[in-house]
PyMOL commands that place a pseudoatom at each C-alpha (Angstrom):
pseudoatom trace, name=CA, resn=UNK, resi=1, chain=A, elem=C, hetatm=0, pos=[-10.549, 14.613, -14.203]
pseudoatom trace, name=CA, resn=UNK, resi=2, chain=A, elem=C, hetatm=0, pos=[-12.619, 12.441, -11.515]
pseudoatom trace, name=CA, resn=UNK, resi=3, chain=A, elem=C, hetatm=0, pos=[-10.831, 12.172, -7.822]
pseudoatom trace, name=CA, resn=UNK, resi=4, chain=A, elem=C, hetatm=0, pos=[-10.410, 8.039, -7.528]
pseudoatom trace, name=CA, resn=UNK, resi=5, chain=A, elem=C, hetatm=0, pos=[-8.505, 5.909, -4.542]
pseudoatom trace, name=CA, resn=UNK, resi=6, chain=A, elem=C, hetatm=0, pos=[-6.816, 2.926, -5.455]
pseudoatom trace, name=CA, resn=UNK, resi=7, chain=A, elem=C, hetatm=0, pos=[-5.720, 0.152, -4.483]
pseudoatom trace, name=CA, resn=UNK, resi=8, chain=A, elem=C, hetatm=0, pos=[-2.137, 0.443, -4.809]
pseudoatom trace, name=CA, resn=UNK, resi=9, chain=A, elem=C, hetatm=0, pos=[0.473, 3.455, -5.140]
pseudoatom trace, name=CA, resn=UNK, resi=10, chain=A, elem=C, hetatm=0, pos=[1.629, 3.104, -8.612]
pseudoatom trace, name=CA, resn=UNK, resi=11, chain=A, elem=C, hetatm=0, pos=[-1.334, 4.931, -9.466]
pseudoatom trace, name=CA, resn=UNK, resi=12, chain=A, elem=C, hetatm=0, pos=[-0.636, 7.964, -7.472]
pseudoatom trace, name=CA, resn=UNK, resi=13, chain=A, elem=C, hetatm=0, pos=[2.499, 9.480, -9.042]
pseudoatom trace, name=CA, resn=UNK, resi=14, chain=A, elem=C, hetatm=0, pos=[1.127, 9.344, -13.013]
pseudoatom trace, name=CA, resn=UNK, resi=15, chain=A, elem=C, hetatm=0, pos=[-1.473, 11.623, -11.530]
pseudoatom trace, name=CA, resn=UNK, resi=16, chain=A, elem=C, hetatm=0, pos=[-4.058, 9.413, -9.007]
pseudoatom trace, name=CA, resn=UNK, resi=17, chain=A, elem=C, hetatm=0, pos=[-5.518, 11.283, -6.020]
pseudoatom trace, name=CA, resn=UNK, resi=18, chain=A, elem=C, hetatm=0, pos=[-5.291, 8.913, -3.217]
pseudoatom trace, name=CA, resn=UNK, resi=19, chain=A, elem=C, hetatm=0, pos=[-4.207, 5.171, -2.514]
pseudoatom trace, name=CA, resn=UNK, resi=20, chain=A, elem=C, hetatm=0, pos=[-4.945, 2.912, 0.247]
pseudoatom trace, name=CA, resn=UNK, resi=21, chain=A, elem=C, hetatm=0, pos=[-4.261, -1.079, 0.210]
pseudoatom trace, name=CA, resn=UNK, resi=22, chain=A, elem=C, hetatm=0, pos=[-1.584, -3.396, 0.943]
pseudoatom trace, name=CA, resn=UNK, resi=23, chain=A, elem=C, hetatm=0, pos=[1.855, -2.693, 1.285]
pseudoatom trace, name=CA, resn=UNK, resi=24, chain=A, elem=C, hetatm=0, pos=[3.442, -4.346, -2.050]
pseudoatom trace, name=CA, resn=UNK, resi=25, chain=A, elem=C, hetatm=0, pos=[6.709, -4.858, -0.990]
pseudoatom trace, name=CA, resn=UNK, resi=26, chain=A, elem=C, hetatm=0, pos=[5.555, -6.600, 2.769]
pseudoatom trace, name=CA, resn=UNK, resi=27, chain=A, elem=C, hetatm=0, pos=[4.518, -10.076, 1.492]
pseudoatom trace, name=CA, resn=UNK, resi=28, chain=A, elem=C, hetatm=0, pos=[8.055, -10.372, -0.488]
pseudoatom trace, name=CA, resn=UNK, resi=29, chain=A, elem=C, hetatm=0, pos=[9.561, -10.067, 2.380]
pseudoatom trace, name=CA, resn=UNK, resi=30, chain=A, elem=C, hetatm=0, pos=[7.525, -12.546, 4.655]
pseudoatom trace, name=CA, resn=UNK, resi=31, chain=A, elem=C, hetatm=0, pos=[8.002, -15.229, 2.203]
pseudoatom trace, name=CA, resn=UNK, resi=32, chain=A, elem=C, hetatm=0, pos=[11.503, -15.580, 3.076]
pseudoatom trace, name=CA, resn=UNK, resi=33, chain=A, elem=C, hetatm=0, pos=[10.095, -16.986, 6.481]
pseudoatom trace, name=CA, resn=UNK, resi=34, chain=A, elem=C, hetatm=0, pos=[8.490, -19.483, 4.995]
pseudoatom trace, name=CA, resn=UNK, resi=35, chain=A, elem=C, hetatm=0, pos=[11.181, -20.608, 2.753]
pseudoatom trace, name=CA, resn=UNK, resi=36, chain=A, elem=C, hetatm=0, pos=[13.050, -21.000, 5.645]
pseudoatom trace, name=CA, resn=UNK, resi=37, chain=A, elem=C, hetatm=0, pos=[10.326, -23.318, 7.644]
pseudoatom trace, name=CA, resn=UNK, resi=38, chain=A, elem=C, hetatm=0, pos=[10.226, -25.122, 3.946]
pseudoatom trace, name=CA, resn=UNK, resi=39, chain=A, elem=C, hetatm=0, pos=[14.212, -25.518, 3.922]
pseudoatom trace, name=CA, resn=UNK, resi=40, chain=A, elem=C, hetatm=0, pos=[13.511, -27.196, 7.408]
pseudoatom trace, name=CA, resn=UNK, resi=41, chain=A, elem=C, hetatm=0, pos=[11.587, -29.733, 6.423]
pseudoatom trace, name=CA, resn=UNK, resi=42, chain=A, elem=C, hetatm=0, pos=[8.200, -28.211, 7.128]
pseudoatom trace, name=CA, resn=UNK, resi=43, chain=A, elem=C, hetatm=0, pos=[5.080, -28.981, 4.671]
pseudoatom trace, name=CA, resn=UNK, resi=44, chain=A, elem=C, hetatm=0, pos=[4.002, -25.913, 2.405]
pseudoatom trace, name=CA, resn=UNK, resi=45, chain=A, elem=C, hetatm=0, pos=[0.365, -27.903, 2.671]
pseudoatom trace, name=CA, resn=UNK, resi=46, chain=A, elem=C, hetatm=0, pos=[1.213, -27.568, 6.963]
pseudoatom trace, name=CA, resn=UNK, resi=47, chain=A, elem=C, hetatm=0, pos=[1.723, -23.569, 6.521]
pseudoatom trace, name=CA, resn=UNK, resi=48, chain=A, elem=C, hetatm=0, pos=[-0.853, -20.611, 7.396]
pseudoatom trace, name=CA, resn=UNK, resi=49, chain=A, elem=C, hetatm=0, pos=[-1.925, -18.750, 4.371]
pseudoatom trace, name=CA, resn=UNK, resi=50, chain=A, elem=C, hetatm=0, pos=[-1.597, -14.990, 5.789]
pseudoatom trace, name=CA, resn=UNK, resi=51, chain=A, elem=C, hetatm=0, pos=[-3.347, -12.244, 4.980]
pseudoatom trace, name=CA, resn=UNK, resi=52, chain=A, elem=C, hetatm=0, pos=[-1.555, -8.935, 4.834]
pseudoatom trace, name=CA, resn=UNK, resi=53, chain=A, elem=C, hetatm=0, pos=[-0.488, -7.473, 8.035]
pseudoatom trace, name=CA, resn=UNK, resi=54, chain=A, elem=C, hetatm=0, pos=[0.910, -3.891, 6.770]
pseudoatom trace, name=CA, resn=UNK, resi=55, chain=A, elem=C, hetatm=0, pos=[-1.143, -0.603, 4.339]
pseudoatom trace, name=CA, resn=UNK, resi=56, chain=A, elem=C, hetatm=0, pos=[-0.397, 2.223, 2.548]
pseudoatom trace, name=CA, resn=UNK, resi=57, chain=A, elem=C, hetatm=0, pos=[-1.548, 5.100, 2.425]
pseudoatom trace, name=CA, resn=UNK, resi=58, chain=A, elem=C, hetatm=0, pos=[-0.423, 7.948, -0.414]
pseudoatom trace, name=CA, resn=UNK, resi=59, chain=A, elem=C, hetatm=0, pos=[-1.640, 11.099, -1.322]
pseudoatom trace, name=CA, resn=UNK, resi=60, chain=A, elem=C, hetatm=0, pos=[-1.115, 12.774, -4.790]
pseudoatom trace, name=CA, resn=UNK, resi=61, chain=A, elem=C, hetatm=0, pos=[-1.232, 16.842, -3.076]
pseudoatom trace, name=CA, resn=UNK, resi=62, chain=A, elem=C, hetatm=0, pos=[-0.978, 18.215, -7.363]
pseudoatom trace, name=CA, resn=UNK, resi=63, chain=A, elem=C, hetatm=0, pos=[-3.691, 16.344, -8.311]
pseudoatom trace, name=CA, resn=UNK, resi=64, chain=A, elem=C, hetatm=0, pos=[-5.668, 17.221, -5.385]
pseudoatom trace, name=CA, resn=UNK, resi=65, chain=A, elem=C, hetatm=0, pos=[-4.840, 20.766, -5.925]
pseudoatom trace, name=CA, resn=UNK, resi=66, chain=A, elem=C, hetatm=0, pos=[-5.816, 20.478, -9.525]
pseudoatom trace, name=CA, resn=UNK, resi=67, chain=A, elem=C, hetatm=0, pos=[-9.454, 19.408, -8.563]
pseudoatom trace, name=CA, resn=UNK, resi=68, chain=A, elem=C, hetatm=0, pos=[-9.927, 22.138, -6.094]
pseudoatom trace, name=CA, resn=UNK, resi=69, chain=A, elem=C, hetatm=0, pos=[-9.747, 19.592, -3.045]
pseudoatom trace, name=CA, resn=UNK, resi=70, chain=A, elem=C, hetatm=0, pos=[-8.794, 20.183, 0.498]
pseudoatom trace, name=CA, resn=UNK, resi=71, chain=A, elem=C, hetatm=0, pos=[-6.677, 17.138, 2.270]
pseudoatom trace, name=CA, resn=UNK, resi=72, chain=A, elem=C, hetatm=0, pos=[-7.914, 17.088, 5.842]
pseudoatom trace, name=CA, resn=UNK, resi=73, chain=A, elem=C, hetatm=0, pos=[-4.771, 17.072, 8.395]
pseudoatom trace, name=CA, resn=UNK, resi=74, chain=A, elem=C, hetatm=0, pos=[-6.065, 13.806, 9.694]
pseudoatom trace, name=CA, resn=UNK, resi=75, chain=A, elem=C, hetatm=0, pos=[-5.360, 12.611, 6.338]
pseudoatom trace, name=CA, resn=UNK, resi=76, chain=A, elem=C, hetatm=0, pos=[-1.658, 13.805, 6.126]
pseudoatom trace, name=CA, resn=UNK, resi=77, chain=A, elem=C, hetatm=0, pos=[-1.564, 12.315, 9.841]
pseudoatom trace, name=CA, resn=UNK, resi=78, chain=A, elem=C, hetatm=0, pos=[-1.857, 9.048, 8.537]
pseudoatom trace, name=CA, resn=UNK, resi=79, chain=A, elem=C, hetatm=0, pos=[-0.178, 9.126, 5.126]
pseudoatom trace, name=CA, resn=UNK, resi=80, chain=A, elem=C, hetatm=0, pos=[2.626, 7.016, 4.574]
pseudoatom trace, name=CA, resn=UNK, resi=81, chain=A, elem=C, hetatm=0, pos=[3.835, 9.012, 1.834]
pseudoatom trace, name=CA, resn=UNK, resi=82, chain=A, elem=C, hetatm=0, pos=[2.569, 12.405, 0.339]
pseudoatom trace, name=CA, resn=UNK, resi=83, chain=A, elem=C, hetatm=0, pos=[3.382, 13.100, -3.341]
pseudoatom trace, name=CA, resn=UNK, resi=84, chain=A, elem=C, hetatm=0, pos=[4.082, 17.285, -3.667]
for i in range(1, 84): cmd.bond("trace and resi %d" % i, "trace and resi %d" % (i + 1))
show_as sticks, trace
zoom trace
C-alpha cells in the first residue's frame, strides 16, 4: 500500500489516503446560471468560461492508520470531510 492524493473524493472511501481538487458537485450547480442568461437571450459564445471557484478536501483516517501515518491537526482544520 503507497499513501496517494487525488484529485477527487471517490477515491477516498474504497481505501485512498487523501483528496484535494474541485468540488464535483459546484459546477452543476453554476450552470443553472447560465442557462438562465441563455433562456434570456444571451450568447453562449458572449459567456465567461469559469474556472472552479470551490475544493475539497477529504481524508481517509483507516487508511492512514493502516500505513502508520500521523494527520497533522492543521490538516483536520481544513478537511471538508474526514472518512473514520
Amino acid at each position: 500500500m503507497l499513501p496517494a492524493i487525488y484529485p477527487s473524493s471517490f477515491f477516498v472511501p474504497d481505501g485512498g489516503l487523501h483528496a484535494y481538487g474541485a468540488d464535483t458537485i459546484d459546477p452543476y450547480r453554476r450552470a443553472a446560471g447560465y442557462v438562465d442568461r441563455i433562456l434570456k437571450a444571451e450568447k453562449p459564445a458572449d459567456l465567461p468560461v469559469q474556472a472552479p471557484t470551490k475544493y475539497e478536501t477529504v481524508i481517509n483516517l483507516k487508511t492512514a492508520k493502516a500505513l502508520g501515518l500521523t494527520v497533522p491537526p492543521t490538516l483536520f482544520a481544513r478537511a471538508d470531510e474526514v472518512i473514520e
